[in-house]
C-alpha positions as CSV (number, residue, x, y, z in Angstrom):
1,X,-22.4,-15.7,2.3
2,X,-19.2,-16.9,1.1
3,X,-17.4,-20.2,2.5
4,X,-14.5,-20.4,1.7
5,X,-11.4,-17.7,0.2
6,X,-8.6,-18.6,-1.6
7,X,-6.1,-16.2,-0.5
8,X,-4.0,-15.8,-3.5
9,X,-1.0,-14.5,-2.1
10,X,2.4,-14.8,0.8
11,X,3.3,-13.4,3.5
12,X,2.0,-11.3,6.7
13,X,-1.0,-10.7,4.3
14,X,-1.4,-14.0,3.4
15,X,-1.6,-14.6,6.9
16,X,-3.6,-11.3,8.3
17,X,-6.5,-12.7,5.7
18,X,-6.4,-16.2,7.0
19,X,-6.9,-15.2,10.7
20,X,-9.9,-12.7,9.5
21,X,-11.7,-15.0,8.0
22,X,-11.5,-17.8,10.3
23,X,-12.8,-15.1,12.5
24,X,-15.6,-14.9,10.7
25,X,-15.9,-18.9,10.2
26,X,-14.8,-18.8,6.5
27,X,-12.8,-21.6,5.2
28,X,-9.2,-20.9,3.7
29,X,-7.3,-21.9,0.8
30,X,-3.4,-21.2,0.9
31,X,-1.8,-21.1,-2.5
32,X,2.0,-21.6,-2.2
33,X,5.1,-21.4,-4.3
34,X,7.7,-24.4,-3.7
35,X,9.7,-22.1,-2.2
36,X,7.3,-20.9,0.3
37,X,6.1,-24.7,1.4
38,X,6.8,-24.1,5.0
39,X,5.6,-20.5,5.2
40,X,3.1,-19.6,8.0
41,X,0.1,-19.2,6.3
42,X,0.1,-22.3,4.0
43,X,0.1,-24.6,7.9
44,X,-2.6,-22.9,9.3
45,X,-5.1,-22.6,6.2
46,X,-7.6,-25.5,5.7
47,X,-5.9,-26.1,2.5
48,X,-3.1,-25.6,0.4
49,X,-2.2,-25.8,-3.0
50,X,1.3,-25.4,-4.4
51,X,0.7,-23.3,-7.9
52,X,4.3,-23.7,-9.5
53,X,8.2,-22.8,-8.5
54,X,10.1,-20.0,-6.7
55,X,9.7,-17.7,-9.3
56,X,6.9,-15.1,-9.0
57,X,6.1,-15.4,-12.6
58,X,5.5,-18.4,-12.5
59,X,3.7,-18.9,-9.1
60,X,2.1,-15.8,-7.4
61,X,1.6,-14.2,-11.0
62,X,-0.1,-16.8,-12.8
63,X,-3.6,-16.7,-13.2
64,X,-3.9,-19.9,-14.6
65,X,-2.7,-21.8,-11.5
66,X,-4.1,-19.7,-9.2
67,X,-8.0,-20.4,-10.7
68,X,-7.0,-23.8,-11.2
69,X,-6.4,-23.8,-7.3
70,X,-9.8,-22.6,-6.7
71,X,-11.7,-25.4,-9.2
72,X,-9.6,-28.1,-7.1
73,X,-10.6,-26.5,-3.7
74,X,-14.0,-25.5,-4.4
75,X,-13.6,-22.2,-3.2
76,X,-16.4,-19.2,-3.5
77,X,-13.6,-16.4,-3.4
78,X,-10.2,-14.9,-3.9
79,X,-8.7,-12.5,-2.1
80,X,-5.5,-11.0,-3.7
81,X,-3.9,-8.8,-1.0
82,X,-1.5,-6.3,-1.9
83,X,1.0,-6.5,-4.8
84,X,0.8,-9.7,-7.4
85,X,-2.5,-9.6,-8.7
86,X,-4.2,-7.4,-6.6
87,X,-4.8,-4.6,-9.1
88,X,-4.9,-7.0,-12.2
89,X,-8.0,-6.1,-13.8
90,X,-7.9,-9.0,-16.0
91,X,-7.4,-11.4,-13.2
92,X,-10.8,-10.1,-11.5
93,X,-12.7,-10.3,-14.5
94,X,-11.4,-13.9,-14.8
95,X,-12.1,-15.0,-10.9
96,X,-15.5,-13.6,-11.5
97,X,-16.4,-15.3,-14.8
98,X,-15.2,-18.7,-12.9
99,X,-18.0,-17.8,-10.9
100,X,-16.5,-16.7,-7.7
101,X,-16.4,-13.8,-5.9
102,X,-13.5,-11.3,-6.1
103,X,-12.8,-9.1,-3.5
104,X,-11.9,-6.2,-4.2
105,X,-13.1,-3.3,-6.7
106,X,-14.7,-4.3,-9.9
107,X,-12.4,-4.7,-13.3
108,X,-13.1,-1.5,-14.4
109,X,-12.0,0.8,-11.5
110,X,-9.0,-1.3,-10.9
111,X,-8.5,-0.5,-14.8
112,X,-9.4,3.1,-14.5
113,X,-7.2,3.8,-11.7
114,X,-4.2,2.0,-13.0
115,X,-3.8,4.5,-15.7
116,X,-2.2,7.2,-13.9
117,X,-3.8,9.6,-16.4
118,X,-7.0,8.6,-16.7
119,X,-7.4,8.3,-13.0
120,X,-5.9,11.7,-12.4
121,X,-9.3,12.8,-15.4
122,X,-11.8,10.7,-13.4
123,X,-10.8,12.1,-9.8
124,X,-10.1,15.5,-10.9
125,X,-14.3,15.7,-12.9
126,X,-15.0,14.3,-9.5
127,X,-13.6,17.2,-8.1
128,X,-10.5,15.9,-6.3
129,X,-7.6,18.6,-6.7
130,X,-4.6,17.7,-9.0
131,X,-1.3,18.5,-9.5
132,X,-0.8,21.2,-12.4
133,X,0.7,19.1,-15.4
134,X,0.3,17.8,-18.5
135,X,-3.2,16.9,-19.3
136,X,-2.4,13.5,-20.6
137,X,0.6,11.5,-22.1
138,X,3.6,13.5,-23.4
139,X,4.6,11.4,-26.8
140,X,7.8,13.9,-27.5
141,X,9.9,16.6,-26.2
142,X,8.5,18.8,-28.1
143,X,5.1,18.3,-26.2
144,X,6.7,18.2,-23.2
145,X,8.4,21.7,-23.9
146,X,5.1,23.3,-24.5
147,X,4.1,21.6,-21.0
148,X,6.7,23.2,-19.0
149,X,6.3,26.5,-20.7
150,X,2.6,26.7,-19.2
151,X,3.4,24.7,-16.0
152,X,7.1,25.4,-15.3
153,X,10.2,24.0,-13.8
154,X,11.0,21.5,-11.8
155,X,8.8,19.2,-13.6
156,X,8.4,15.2,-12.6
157,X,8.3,12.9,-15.5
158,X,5.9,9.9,-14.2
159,X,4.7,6.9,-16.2
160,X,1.3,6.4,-16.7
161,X,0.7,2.8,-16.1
162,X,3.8,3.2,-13.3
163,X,3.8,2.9,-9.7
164,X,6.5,2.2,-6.7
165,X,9.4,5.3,-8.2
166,X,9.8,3.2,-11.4
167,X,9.4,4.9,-14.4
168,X,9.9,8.3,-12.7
169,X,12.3,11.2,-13.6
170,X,12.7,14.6,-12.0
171,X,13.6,17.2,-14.8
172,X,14.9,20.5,-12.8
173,X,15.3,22.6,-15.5
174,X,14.8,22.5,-19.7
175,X,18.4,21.3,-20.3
176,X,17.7,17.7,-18.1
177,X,13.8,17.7,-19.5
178,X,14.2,15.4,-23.0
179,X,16.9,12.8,-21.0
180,X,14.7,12.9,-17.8
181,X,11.5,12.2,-20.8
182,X,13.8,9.5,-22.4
183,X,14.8,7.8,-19.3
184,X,11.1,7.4,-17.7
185,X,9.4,6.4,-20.7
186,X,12.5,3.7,-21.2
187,X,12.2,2.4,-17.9
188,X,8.4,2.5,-18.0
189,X,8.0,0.5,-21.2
190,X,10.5,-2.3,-19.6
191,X,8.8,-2.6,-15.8
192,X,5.3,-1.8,-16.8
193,X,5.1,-3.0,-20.6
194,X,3.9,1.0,-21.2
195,X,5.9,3.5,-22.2
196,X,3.8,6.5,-21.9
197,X,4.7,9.3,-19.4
198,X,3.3,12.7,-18.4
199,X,4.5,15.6,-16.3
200,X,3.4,16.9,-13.1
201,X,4.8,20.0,-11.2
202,X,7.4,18.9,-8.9
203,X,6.4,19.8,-5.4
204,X,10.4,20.7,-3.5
205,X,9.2,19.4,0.3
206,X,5.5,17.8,0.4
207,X,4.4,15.6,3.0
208,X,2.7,11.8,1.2
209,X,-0.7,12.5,2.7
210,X,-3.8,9.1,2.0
211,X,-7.3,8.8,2.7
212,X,-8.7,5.4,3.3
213,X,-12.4,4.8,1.9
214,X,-14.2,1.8,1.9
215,X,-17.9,1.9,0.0
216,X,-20.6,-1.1,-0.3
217,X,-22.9,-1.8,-3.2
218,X,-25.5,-0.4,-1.7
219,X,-24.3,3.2,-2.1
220,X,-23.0,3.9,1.2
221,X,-19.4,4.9,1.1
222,X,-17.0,5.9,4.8
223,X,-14.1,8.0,4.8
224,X,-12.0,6.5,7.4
225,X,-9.4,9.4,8.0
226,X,-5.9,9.8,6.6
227,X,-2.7,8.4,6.5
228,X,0.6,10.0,6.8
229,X,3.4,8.0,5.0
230,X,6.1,10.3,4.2
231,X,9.0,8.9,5.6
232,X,10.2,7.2,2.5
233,X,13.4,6.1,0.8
234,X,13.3,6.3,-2.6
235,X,9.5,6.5,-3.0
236,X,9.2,3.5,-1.0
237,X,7.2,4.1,2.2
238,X,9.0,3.0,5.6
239,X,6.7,4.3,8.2
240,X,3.2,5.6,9.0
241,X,1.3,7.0,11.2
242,X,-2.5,8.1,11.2
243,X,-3.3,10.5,11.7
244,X,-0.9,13.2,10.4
245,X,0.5,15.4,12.5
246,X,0.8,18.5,9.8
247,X,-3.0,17.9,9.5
248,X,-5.5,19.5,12.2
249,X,-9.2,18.1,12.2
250,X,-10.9,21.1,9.7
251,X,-8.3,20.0,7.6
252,X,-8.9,16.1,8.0
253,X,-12.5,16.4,7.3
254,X,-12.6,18.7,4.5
255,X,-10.4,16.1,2.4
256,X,-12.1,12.9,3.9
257,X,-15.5,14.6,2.5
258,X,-13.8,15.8,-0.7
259,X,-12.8,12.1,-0.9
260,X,-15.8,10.2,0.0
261,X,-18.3,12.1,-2.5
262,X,-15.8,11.5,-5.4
263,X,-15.8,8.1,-4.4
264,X,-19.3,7.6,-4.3
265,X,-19.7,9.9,-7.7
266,X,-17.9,7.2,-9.0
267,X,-20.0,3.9,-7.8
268,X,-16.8,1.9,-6.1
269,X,-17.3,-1.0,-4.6
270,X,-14.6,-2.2,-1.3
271,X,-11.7,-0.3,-0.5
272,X,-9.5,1.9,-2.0
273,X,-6.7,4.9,-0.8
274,X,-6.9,7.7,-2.2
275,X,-2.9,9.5,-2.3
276,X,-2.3,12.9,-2.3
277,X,1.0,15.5,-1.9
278,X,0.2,18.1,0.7
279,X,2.4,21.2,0.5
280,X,1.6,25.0,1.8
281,X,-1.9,23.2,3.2
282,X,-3.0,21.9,-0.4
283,X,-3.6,18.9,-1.6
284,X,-2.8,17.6,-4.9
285,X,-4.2,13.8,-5.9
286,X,-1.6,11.6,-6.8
287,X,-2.9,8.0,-7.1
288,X,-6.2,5.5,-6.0
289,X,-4.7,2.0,-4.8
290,X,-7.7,-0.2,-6.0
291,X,-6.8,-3.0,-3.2
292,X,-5.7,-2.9,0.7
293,X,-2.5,-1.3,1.5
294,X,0.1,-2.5,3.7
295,X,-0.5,0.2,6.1
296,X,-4.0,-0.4,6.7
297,X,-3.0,-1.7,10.0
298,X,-2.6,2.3,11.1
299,X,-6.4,3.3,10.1
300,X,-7.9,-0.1,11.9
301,X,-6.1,0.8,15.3
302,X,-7.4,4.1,15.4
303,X,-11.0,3.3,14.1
304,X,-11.2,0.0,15.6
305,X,-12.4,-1.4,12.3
306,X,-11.4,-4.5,10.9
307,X,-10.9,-3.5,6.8
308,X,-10.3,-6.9,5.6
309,X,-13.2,-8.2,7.8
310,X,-15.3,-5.1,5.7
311,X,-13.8,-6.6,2.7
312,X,-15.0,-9.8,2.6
313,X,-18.5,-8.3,4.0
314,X,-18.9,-6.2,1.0
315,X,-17.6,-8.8,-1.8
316,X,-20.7,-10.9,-0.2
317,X,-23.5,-7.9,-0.9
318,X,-23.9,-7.1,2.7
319,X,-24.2,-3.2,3.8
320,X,-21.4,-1.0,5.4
321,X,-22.1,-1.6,9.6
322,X,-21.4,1.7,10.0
323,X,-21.8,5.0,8.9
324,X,-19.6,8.4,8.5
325,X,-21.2,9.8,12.0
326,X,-20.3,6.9,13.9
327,X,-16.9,6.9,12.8
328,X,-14.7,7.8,15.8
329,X,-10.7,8.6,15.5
330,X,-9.1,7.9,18.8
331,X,-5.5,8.4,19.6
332,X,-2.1,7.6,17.7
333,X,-0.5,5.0,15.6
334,X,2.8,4.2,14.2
335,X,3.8,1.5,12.2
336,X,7.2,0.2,10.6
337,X,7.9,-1.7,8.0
338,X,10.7,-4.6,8.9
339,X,12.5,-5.4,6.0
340,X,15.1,-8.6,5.8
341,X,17.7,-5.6,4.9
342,X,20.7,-4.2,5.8
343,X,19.6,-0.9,8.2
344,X,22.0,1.1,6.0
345,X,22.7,-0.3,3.0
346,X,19.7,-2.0,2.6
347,X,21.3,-4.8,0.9
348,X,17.8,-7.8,1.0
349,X,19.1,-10.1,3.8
350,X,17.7,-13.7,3.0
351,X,18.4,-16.3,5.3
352,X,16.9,-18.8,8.4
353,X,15.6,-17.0,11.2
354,X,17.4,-18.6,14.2
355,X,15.1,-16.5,17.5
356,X,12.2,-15.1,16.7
357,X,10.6,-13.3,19.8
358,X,7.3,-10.8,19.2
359,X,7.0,-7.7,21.3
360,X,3.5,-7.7,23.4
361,X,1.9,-5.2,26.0
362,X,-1.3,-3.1,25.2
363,X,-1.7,-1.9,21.9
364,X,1.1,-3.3,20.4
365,X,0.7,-5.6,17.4
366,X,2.6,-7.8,15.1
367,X,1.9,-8.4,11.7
368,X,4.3,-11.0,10.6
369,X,4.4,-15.0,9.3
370,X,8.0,-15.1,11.1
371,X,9.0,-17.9,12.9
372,X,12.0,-19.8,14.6
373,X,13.6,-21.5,11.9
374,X,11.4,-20.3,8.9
375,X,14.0,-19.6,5.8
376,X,13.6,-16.3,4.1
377,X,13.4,-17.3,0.6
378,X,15.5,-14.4,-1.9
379,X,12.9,-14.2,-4.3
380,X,9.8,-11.9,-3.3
381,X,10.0,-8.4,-1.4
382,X,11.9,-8.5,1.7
383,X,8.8,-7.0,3.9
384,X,9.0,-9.4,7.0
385,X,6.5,-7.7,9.4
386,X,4.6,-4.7,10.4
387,X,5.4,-3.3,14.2
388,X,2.0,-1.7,14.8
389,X,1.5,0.2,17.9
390,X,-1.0,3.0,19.4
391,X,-1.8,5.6,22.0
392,X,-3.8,8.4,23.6
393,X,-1.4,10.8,22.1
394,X,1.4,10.9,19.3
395,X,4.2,11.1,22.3
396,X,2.7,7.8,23.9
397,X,2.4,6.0,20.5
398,X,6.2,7.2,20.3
399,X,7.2,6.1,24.0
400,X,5.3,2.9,23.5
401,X,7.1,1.8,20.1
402,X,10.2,2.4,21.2
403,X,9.7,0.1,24.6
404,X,7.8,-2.5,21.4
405,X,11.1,-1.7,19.3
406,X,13.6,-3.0,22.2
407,X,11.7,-5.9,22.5
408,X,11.7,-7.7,19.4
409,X,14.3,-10.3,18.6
410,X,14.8,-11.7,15.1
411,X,18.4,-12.9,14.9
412,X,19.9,-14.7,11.6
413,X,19.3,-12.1,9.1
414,X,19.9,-8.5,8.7
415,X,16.3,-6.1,9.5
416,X,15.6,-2.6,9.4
417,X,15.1,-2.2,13.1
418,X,18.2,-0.3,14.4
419,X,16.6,2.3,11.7
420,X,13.6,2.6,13.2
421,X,15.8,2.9,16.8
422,X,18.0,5.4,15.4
423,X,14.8,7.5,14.1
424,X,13.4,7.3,17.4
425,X,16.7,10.0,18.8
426,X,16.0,12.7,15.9
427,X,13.9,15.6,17.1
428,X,12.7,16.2,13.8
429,X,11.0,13.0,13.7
430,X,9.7,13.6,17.4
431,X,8.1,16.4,16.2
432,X,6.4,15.0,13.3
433,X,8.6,17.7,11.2
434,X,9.4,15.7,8.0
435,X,8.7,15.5,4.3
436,X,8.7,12.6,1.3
437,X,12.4,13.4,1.1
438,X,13.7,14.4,4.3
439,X,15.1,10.6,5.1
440,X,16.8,10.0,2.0
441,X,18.6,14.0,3.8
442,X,18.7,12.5,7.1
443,X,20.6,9.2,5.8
444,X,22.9,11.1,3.3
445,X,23.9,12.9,7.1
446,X,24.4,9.8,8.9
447,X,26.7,8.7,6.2
């Protein structure tokens, strides 16, 4: 069993690790840039280790420090989170030729899946539907004419080894297709150190539908529903909800079973998210995240199981406790992302947090490492906490976060809550009637 984890990353993830595996009795190692000295996690781990300055690169990003954290500590295992390393093939192979345990996938799905063409090959033989497109990288425009002659326009251009809206273009007709090509494979090469793109048909009003797996090594792999995470600003996700309400439960278990044989076709080990469009009731595979989203909060409260607890189980050998049958979905959840923004410009909002006051009642939850006087450094994503609540029904889980919503008090910075207030008074949204670009519409309309 393993005995201690380094937990090699910040934040509310840093700190929703920590508290699973003292849980469990498991030992933790914080790892901490200077900036991030007094952050939540790094007082109540066992141990801490500062890997290097402010700077990502240099801290959060290097592997070097980060293994050299877990020599000093003696820990057994690494957990990476979400973001940094957490889909860095070459980082797992390294934690596990140190011999410790990674947890997470094994190098070569995290590799396989973060080549947006060969994942969409690998899922689509394992029969997982695909969006009509090229049927690998585009090198020229002259490829990508012959592409949209077969598939048609609007056509998305999408880098390969991309992810997050970077390296992404939407070509609406042949006349924008070779700047949209040049633009994508530009921005690609810079943010991803890849320039290669390829084209998918652009879908005018989907909804951003996931299916959460998790899978053991012992051959057993779980569907655990979907995720609906369409409410987006500029392919950034801003709230979910599980399940979706455009999905009924034929629908949800057709998809989840589509999923979960792929997945086991496949021999994955931990868990993953599997991310499709859904337009006209199809579904069209997107992306596999190789590591724990931030919205895995969403699945746990309406399965009632513990995903990084199942993590950590599975990196140690042992056997999924559970199996598709005896996995139950009951009622609704909502949760929003609470960014250290501005609610309209979304200008990042460092700063000291001067009250800090948590919402509470049944079935609401927290994740954040905020406190009273904790300084939100500039240099890392400005997520600052996940408002997580459920209920018997969609319109409870609605009531109930906006009661959870009125609550909270962060004063000092700028958040996204008023957003989430002002979302709360659109009937659209009431009604579950939205798509991956209807609040980029709604915001333009506010304007």
């Amino acid at each position: 069993m393993i005995s201690k984890v380094l937990i090699a990353n910040r934040g509310e993830i840093a700190l929703r690790i920590h508290r699973a595996c003292k849980e469990m009795g498991i030992a933790t190692v914080a790892v901490h840039s200077e900036a991030d000295r007094d952050a939540m996690h790094v007082r109540l781990a066992d141990e801490s280790v500062c890997i290097g300055p402010a700077s990502a690169t240099d801290s959060y990003l290097s592997i070097p420090a980060i293994i050299a954290a877990c020599e000093i500590t003696h820990a057994d295992a690494v957990h990476p989170g979400y973001g940094f390393l957490s889909e860095n093939a070459r980082f797992a192979d390294i934690v596990e030729a140190h011999g410790m345990v990674f947890i997470g996938p094994t190098a070569e799905h995290i590799k396989l899946m973060g080549d947006k063409i060969a994942a969409k090959e690998a899922v689509s033989a394992a029969g997982i539907p695909v969006v009509p497109g090229s049927p690998g990288g585009v090198e020229n425009y002259a490829e990508a004419k012959e592409v949209a002659k077969d598939v048609g326009f609007p056509l998305l251009v999408k880098a390969s080894a991309g992810g997050g809206g970077r390296g992404m273009r939407l070509a609406r007709t042949a006349d924008d297709l070779e700047e949209s090509l040049n633009a994508a494979s530009q921005e690609a090469l810079a943010a991803f150190g890849d320039g290669t793109v390829y084209l998918e048909r652009y879908l005018e009003r989907p909804r951003h539908i996931e299916v959460q797996v998790i899978a053991d090594t012992h051959g057993n792999v779980v569907h655990l529903g979907e995720r609906d995470c369409s409410l987006q600003r500029r392919n950034q996700k801003i709230l979910e909800e599980a399940p979706s309400p455009a999905l009924n439960a034929a629908q949800r278990d057709e998809i989840g079973e589509i999923v979960r044989k792929a997945i086991a076709s496949i021999g994955y080990r931990g868990v993953g998210t599997i991310e499709f469009l859904y337009e006209n009731g199809e579904f069209f595979f997107i992306e596999m995240n190789t590591r724990l989203q931030v919205e895995h909060p969403v699945t746990e409260m309406i399965t009632g199981i513990d995903l990084v607890r199942e993590q950590i189980r599975i990196a140690a050998g042992e056997e999924l406790g559970f199996t598709q049958e005896e996995i139950v979905f009951s009622g609704h959840s909502l949760e929003c992302r609470i960014n250290a923004e501005h609610p309209r410009t979304f200008t990042p909002s460092p700063g000291t947090i001067k009250e800090f006051h948590a919402p509470g009642g049944m079935n609401v939850r927290l994740d954040s490492a905020l406190y009273a006087g904790y300084t939100i450094p500039p240099h890392y994503d400005s997520l600052i906490g996940k408002l997580i609540v459920h209920g018997k029904t969609r319109e409870g889980a609605l009531l109930r976060l906006r009661r959870a919503l009125g609550e909270i008090v962060i004063t000092g910075i700028d958040t996204t809550i008023p957003l989430f207030i002002d979302l709360l008074d659109n009937q659209d949204f009431l009604n579950g009637d939205y798509d991956i670009h209807w609040l980029e519409r709604w915001l333009e309309e506010q304007d």
